[in-house]
FISEMAR-946884 format. One record per residue: residue in three letters; x, y, z of N, C-alpha, C, CB in turn. Coordinates in nm, 3 decimals, decimal comma. Glycine has a CB too. Layout:
<pts>
ALA | X | Y | Z | X | Y | Z | X | Y | Z | X | Y | Z
...
</pts>
This chain:
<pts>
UNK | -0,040 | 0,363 | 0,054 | 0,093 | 0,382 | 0,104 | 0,185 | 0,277 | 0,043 | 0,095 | 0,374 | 0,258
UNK | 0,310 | 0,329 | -0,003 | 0,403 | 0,223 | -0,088 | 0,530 | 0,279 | 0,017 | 0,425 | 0,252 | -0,302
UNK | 0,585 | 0,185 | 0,111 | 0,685 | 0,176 | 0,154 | 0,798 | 0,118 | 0,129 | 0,666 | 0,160 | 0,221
UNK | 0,864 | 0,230 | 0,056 | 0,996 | 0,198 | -0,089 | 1,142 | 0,260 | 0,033 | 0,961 | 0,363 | -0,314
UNK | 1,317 | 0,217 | -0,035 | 1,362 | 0,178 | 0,008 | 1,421 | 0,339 | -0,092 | 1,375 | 0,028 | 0,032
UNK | 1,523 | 0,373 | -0,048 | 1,574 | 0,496 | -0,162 | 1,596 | 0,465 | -0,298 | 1,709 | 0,557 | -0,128
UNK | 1,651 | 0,333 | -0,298 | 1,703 | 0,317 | -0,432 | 1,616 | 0,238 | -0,510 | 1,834 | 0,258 | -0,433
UNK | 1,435 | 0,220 | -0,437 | 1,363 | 0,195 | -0,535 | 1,279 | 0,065 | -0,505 | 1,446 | 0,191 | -0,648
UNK | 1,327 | -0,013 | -0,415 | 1,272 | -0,135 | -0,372 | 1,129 | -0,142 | -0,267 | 1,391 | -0,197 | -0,304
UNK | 1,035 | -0,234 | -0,277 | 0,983 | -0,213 | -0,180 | 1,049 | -0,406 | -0,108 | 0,798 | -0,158 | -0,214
UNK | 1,123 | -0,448 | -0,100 | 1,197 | -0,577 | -0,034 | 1,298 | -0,548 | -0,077 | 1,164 | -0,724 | -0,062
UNK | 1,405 | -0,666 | -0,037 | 1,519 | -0,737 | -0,085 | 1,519 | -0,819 | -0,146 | 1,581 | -0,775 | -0,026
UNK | 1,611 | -0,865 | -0,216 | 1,595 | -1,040 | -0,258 | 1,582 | -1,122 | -0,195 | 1,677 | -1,105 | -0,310
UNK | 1,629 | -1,128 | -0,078 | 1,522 | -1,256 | -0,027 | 1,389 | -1,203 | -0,022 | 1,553 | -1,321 | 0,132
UNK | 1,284 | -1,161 | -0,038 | 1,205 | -1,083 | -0,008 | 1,180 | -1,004 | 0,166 | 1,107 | -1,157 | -0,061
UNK | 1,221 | -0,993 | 0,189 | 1,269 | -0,943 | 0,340 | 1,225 | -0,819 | 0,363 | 1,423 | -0,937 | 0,366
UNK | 1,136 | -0,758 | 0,454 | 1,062 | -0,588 | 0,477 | 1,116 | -0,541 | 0,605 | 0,870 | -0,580 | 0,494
UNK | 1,203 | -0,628 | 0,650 | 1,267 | -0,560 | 0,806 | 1,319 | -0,482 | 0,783 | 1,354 | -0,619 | 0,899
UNK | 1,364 | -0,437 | 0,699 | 1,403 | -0,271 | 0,714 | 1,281 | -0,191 | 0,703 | 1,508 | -0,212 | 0,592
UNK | 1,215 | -0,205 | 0,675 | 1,076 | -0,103 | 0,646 | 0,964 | -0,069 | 0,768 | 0,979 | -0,182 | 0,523
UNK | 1,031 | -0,152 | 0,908 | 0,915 | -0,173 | 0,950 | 0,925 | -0,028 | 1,038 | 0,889 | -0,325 | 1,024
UNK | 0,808 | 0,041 | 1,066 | 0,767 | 0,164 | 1,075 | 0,798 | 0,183 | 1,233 | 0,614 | 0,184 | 1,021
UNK | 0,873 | 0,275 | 1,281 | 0,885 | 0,305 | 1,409 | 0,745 | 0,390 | 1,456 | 1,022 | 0,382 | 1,427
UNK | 0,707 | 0,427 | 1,590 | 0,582 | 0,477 | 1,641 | 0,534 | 0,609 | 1,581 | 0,593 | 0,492 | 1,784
UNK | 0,592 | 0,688 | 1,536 | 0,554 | 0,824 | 1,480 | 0,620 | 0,748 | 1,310 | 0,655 | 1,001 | 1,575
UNK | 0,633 | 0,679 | 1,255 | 0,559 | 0,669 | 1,107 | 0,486 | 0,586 | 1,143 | 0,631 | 0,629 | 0,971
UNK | 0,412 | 0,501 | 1,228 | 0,346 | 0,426 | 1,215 | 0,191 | 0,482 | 1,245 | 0,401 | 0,331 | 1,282
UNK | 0,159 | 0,592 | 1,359 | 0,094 | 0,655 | 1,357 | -0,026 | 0,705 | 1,226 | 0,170 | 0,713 | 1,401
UNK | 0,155 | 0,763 | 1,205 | 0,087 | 0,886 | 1,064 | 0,048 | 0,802 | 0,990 | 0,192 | 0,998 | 0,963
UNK | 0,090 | 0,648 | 0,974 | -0,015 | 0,569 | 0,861 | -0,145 | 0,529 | 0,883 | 0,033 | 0,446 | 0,822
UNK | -0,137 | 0,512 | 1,029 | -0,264 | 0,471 | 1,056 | -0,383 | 0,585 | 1,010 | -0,265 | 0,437 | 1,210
UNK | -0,343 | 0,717 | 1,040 | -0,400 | 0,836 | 0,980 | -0,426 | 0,868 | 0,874 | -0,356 | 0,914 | 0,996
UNK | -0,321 | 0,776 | 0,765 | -0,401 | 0,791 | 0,635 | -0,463 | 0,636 | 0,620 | -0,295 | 0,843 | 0,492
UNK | -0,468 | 0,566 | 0,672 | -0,531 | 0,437 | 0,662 | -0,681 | 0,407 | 0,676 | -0,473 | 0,365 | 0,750
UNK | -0,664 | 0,507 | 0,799 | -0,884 | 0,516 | 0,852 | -0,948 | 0,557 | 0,731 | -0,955 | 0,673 | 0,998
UNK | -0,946 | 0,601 | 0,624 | -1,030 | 0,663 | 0,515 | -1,008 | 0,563 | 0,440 | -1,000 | 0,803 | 0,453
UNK | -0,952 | 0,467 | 0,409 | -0,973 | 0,333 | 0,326 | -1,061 | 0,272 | 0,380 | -0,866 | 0,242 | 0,311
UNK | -1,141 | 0,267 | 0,263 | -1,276 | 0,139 | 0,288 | -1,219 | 0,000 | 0,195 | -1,472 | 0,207 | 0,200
UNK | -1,161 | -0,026 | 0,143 | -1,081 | -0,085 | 0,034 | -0,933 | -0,087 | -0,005 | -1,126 | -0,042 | -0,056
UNK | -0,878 | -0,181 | 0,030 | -0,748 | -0,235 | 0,022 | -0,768 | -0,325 | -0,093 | -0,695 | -0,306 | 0,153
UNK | -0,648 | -0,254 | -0,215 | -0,693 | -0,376 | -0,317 | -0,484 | -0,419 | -0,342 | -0,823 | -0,290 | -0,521
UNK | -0,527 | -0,555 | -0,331 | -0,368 | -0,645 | -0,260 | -0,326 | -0,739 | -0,364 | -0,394 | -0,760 | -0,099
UNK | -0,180 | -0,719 | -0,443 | -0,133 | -0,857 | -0,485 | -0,143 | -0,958 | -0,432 | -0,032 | -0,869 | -0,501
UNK | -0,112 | -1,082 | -0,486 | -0,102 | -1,184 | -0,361 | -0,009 | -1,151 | -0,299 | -0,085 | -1,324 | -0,381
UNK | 0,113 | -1,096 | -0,290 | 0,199 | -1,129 | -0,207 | 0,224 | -1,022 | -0,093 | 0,307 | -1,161 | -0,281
UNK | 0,117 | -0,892 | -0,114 | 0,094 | -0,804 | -0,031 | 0,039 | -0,837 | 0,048 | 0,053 | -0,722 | -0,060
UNK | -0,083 | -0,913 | -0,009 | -0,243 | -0,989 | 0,071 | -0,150 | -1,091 | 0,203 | -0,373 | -1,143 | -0,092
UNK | -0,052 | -1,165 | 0,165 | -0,011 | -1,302 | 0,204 | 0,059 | -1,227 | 0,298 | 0,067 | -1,413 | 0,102
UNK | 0,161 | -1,138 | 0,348 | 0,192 | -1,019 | 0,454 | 0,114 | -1,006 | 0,522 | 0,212 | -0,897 | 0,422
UNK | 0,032 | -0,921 | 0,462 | -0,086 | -0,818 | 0,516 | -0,134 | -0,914 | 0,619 | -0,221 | -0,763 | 0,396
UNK | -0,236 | -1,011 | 0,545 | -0,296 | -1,166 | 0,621 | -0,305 | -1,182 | 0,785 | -0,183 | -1,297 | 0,579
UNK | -0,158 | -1,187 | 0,833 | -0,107 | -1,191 | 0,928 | -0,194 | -1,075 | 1,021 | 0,036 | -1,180 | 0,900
UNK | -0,202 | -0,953 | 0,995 | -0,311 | -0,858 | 1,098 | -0,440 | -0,924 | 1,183 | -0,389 | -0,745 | 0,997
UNK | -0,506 | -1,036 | 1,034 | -0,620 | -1,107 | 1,103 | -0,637 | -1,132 | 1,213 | -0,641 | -1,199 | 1,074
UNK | -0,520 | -1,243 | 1,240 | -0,513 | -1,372 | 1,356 | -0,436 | -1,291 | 1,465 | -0,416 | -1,536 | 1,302
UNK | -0,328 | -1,153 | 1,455 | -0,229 | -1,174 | 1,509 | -0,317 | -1,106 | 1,680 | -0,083 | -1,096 | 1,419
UNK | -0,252 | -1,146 | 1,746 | -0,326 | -1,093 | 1,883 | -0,204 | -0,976 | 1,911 | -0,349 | -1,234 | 2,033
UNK | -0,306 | -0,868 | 1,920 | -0,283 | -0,706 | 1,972 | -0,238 | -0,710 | 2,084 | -0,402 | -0,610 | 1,984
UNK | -0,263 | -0,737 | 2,191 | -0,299 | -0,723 | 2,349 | -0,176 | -0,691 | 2,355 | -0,357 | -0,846 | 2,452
UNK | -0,008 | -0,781 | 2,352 | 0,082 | -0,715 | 2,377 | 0,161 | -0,578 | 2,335 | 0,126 | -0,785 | 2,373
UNK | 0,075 | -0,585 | 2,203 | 0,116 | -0,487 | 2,139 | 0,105 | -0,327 | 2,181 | 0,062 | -0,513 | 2,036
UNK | 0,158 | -0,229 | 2,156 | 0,227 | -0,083 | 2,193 | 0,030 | -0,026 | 2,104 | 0,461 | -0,025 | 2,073
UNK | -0,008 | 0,069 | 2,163 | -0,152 | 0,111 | 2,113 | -0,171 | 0,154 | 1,977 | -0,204 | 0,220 | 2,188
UNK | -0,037 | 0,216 | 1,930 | -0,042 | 0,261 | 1,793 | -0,007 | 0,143 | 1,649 | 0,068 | 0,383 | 1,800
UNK | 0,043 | 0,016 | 1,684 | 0,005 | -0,141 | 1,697 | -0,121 | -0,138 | 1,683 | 0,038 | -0,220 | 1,826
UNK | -0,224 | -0,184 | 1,762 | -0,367 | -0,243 | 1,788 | -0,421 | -0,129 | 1,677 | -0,439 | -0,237 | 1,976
UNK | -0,385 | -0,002 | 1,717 | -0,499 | 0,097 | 1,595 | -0,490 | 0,013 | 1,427 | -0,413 | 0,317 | 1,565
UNK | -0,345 | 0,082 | 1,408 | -0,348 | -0,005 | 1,286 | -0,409 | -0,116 | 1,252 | -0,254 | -0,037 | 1,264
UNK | -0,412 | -0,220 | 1,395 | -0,466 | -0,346 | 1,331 | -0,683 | -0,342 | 1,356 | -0,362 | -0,509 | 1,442
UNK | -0,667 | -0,283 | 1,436 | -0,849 | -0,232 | 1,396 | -0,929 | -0,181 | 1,276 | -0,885 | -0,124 | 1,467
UNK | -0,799 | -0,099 | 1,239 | -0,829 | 0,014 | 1,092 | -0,818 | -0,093 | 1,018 | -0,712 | 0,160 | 1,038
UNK | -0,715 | -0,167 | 1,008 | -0,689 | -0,332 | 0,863 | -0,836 | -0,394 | 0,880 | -0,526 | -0,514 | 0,923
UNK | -0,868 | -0,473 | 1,057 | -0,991 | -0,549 | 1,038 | -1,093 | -0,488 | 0,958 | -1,048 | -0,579 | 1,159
UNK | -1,194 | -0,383 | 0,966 | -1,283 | -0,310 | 0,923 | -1,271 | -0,261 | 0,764 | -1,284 | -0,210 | 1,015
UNK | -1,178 | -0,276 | 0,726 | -1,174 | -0,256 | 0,602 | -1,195 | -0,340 | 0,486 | -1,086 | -0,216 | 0,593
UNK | -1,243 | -0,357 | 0,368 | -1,259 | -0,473 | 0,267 | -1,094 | -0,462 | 0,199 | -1,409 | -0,442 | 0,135
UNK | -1,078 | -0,590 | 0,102 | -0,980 | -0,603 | 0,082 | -1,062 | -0,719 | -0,066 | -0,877 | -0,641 | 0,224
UNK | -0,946 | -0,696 | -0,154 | -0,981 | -0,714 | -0,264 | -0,824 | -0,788 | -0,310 | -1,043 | -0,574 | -0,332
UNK | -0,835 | -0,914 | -0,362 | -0,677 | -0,961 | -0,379 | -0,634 | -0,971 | -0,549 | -0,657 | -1,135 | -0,299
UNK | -0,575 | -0,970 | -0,607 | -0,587 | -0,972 | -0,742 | -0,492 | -1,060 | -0,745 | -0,576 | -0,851 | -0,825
UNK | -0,540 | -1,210 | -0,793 | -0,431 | -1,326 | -0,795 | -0,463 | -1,400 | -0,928 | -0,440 | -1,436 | -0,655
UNK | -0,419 | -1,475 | -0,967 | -0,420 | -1,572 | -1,064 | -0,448 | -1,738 | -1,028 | -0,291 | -1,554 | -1,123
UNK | -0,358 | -1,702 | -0,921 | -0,301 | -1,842 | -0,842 | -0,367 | -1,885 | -0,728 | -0,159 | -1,831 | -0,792
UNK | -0,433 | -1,790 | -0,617 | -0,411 | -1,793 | -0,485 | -0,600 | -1,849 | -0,510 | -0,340 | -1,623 | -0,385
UNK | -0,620 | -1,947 | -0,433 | -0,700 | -2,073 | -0,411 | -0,853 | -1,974 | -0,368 | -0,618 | -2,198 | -0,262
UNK | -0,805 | -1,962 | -0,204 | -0,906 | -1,884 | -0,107 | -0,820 | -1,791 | -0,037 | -0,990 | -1,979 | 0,003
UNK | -0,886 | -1,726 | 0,057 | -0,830 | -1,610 | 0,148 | -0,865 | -1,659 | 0,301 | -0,909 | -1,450 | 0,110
UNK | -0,823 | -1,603 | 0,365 | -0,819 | -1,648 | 0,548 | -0,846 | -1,522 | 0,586 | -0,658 | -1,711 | 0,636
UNK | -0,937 | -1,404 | 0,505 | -0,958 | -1,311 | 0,620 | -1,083 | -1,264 | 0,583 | -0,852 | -1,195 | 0,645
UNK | -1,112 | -1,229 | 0,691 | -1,275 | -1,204 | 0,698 | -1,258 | -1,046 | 0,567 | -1,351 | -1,152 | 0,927
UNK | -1,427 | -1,023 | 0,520 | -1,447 | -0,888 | 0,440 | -1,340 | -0,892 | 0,314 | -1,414 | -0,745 | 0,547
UNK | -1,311 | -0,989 | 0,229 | -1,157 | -1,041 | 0,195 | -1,211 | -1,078 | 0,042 | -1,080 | -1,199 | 0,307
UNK | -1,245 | -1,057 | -0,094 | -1,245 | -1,176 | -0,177 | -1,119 | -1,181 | -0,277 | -1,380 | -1,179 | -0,256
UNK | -1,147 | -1,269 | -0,363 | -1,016 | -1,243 | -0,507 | -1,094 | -1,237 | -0,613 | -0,889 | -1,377 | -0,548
UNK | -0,982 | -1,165 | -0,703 | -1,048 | -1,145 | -0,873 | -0,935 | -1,172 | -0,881 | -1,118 | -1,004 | -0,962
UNK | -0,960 | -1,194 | -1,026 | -0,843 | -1,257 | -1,101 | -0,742 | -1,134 | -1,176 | -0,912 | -1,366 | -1,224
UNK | -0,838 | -1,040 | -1,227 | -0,748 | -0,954 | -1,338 | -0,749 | -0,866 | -1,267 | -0,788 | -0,918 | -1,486
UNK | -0,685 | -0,744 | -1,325 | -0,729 | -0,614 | -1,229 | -0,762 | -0,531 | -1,347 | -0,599 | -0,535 | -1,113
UNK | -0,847 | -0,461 | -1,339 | -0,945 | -0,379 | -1,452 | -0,961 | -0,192 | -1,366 | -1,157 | -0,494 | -1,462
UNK | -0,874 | -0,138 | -1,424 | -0,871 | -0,001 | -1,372 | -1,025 | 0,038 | -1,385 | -0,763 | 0,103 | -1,459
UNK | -1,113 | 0,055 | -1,491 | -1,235 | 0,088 | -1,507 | -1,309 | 0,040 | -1,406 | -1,279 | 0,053 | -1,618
UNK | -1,334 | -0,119 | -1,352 | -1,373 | -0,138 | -1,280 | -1,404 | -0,131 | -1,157 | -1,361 | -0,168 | -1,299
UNK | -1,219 | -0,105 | -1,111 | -1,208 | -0,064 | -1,007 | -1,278 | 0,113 | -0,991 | -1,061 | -0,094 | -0,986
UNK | -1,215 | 0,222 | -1,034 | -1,257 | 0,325 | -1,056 | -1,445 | 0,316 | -1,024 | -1,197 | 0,356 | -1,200
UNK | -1,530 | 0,252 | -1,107 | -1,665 | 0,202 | -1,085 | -1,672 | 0,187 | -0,883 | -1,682 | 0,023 | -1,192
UNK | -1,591 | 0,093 | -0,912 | -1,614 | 0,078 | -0,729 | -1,606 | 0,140 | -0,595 | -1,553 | 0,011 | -0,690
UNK | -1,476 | 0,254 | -0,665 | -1,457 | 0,358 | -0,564 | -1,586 | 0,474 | -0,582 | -1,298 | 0,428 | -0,588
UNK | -1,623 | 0,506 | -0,671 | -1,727 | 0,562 | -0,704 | -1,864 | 0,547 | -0,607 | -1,742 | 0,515 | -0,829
UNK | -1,865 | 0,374 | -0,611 | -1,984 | 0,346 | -0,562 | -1,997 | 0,365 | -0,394 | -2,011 | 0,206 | -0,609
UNK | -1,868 | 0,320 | -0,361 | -1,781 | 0,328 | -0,208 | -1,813 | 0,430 | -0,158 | -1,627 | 0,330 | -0,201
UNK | -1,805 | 0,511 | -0,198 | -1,760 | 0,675 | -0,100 | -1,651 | 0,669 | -0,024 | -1,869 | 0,729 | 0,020
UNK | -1,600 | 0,576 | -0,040 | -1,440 | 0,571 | 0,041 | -1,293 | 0,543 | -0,017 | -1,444 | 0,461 | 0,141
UNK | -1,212 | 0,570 | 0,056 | -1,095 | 0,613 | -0,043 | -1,036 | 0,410 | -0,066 | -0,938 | 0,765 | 0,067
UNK | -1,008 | 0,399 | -0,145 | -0,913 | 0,286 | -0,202 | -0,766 | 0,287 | -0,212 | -0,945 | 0,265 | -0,327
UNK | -0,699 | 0,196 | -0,161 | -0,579 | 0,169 | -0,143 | -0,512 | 0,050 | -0,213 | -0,572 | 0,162 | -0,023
UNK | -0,423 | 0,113 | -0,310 | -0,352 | 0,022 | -0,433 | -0,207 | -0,008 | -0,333 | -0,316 | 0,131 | -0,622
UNK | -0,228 | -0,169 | -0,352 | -0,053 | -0,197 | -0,273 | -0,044 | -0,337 | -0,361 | -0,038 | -0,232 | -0,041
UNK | 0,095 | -0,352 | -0,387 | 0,156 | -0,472 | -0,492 | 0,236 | -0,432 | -0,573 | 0,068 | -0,541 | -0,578
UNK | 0,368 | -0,432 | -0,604 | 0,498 | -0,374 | -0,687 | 0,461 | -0,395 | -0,844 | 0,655 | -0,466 | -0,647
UNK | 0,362 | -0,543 | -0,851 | 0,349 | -0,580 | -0,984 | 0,174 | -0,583 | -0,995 | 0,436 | -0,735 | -1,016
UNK | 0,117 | -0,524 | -0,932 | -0,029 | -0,522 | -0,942 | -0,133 | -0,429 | -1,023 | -0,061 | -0,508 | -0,827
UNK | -0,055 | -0,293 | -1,027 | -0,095 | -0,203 | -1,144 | 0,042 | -0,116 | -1,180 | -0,232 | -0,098 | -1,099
UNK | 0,042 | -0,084 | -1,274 | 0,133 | 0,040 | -1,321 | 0,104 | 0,151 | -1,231 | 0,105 | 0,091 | -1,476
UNK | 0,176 | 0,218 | -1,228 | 0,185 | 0,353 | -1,157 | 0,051 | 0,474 | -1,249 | 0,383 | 0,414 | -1,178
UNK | 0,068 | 0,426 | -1,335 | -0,058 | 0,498 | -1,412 | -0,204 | 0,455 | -1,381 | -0,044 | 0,474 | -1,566
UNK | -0,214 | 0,323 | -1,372 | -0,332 | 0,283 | -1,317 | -0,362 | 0,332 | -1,168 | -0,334 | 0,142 | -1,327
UNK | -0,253 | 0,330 | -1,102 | -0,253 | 0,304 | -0,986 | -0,293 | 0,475 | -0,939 | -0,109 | 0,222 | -0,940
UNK | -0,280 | 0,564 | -1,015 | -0,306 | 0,724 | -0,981 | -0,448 | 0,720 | -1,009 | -0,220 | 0,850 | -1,080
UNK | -0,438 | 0,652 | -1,134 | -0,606 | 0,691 | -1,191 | -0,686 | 0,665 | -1,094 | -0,672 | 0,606 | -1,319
UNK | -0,666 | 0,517 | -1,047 | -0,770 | 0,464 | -0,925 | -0,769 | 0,557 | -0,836 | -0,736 | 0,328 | -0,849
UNK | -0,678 | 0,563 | -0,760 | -0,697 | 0,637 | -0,602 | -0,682 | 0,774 | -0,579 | -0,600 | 0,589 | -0,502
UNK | -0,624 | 0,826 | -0,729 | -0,566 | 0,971 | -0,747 | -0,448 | 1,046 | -0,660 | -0,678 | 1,055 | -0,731
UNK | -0,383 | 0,969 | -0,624 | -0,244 | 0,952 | -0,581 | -0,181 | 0,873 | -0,551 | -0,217 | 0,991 | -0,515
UNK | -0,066 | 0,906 | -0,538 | 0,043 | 0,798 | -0,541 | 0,108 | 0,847 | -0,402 | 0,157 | 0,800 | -0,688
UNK | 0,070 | 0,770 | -0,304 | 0,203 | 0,831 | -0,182 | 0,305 | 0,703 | -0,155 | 0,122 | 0,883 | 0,006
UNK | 0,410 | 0,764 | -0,159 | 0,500 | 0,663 | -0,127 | 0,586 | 0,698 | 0,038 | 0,607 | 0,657 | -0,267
UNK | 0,639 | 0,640 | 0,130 | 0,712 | 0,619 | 0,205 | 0,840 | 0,599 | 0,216 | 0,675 | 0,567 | 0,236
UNK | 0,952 | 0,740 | 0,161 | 1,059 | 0,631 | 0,154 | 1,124 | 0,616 | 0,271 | 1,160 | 0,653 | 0,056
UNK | 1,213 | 0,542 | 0,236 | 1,240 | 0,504 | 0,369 | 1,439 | 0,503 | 0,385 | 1,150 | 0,330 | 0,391
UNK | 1,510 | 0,558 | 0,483 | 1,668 | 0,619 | 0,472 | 1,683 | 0,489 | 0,448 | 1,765 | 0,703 | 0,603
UNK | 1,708 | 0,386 | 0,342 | 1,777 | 0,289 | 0,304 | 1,832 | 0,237 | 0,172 | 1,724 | 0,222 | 0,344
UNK | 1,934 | 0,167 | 0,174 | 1,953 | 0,109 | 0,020 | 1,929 | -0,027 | 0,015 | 2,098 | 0,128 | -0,043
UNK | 1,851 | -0,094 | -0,055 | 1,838 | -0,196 | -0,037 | 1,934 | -0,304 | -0,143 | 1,704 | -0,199 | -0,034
UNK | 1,938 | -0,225 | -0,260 | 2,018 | -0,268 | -0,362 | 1,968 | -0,405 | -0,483 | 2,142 | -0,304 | -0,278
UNK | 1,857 | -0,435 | -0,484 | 1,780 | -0,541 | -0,502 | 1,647 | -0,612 | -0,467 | 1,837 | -0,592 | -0,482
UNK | 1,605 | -0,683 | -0,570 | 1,492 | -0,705 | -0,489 | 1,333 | -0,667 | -0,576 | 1,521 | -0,605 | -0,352
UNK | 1,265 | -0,631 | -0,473 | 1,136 | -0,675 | -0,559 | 1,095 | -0,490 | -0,588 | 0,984 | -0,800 | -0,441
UNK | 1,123 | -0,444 | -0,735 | 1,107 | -0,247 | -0,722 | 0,981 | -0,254 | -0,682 | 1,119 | -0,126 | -0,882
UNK | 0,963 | -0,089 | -0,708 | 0,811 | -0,014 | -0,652 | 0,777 | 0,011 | -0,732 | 0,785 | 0,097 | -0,569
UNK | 0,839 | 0,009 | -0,881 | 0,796 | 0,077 | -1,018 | 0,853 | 0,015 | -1,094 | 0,820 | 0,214 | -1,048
UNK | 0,712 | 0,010 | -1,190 | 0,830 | -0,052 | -1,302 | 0,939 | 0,013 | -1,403 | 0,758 | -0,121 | -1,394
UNK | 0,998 | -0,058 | -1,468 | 1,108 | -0,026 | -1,532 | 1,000 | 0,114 | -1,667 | 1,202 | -0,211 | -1,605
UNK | 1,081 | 0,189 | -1,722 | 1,030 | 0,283 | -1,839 | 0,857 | 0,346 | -1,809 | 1,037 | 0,176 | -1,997
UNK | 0,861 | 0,362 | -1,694 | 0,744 | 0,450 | -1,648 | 0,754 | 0,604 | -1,687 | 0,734 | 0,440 | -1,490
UNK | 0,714 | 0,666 | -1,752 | 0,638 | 0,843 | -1,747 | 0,538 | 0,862 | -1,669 | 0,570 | 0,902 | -1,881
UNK | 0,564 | 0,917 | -1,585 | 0,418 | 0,984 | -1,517 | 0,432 | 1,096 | -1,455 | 0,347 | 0,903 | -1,410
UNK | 0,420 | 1,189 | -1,505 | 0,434 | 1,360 | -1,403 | 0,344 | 1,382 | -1,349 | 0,448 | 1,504 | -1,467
UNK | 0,378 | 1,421 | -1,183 | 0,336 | 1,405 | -1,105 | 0,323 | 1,552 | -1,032 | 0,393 | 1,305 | -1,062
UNK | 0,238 | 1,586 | -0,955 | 0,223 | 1,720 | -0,860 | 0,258 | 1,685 | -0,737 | 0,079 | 1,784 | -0,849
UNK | 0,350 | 1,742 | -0,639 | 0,396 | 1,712 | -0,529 | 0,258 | 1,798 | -0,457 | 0,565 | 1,758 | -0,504
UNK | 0,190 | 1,704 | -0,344 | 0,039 | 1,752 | -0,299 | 0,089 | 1,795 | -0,158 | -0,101 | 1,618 | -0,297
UNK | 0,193 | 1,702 | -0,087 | 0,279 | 1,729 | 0,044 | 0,366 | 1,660 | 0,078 | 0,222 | 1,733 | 0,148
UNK | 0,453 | 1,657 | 0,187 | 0,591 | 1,578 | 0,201 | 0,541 | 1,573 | 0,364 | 0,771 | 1,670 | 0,148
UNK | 0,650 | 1,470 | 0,414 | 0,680 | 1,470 | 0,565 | 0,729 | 1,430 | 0,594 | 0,635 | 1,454 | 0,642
UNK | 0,841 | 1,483 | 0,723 | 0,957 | 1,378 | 0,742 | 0,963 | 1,356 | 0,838 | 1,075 | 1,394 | 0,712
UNK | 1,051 | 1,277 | 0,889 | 1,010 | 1,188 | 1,057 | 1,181 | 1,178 | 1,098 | 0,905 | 0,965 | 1,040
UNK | 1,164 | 1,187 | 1,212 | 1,277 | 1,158 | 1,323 | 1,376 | 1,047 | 1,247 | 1,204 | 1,086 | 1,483
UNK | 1,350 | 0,960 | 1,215 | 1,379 | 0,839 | 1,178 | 1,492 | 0,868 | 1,014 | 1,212 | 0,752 | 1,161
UNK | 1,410 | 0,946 | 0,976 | 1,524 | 0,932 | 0,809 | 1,420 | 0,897 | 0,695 | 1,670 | 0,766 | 0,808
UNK | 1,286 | 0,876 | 0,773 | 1,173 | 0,827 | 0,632 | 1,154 | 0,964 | 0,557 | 0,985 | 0,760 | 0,689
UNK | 1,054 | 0,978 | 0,463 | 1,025 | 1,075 | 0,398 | 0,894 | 1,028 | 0,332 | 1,135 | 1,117 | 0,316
UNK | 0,750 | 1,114 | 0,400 | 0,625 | 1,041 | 0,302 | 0,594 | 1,183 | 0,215 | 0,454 | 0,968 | 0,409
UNK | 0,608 | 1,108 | 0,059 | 0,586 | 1,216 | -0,033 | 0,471 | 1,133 | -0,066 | 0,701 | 1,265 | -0,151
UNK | 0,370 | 1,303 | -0,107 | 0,218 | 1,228 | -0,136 | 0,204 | 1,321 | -0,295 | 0,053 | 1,275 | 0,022
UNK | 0,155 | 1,253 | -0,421 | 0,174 | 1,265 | -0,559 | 0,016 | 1,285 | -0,592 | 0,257 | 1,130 | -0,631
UNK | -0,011 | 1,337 | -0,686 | -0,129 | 1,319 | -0,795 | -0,072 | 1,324 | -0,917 | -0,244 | 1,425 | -0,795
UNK | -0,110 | 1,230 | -0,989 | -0,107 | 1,221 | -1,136 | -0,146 | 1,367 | -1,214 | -0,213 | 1,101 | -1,178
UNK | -0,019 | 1,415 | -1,282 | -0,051 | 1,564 | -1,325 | -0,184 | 1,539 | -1,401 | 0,074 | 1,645 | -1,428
UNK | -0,233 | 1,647 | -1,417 | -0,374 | 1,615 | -1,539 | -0,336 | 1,714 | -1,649 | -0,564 | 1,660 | -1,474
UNK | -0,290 | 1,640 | -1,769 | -0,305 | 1,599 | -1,902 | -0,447 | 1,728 | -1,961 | -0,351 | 1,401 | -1,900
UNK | -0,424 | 1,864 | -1,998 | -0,485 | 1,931 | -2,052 | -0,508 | 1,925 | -2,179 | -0,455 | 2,012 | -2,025
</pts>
């Protein structure tokens, strides 16, 4: 899931996601595509967000809250950093590069679906190959700046697989990388 902004962002410049944050029926429906990830593979600066699920205590939280954060615990997570030292969450390690082949190898071995999140972590081409789609989240906003969801001079034709739209103004379009005959 890539939760992008209309005009392309997944932040602001300050890096800022409060606009993005998911009301109870999109938050749901993520959790629904979330349970079939066995593998979260995280920039650092997705990972360094994300993080926060570990420690954070549920109890006050609304139930569709706590799911999400059950579905995050149980899952592995894979960080692709250069920089980042150690990790603070359990089922958690880092690599340094990110190697589409490799990865691909892993989902293979998994039997479970993999989840690419990080603006600068793979190309949009890598990022199909691995998981074999691309769903994005957009979301009714302009953000106008900030950190994109894609990079600049991307080609990639894509098959629209399904759409959905929510009370709210979001829109989750779900993609496969056309296949190249």
């Amino acid at each position: 899931m890539t939760i992008t902004s209309l005009d392309g962002y997944v932040e602001d410049e300050c890096g800022r996601l409060d606009w993005a944050v998911p009301d109870e029926e999109v938050q749901t429906f993520i959790n629904g595509l979330s349970r079939p990830v066995g593998t979260y593979l995280y920039g650092r600066r997705v990972y360094e967000t994300m993080v926060g699920w570990e420690t954070m205590s549920t109890a006050a939280h609304a139930p569709f809250t706590r799911d999400f954060a059950e579905v995050w615990w149980v899952a592995d997570k894979i960080v692709y950093s250069k920089t980042l030292e150690m990790v603070s969450s359990v089922r958690t390690r880092i690599e340094r590069d990110f190697d589409p082949e490799t990865v691909r190898r892993t989902k293979l071995l998994a039997g479970r679906d993999i989840a690419v999140a990080g603006a600068s972590l793979a190309d949009p081409c890598d990022q199909g190959r691995v998981s074999g789609r691309i769903p994005p989240d957009y979301f009714a906003h302009l953000v106008g700046s900030g950190a994109q969801s894609l990079p600049n001079h991307v080609l990639l034709r894509l098959d629209l697989l399904a759409e959905r739209r929510f009370g709210n103004g979001v829109v989750h379009l779900h993609y496969r990388p056309r296949r190249v005959s």
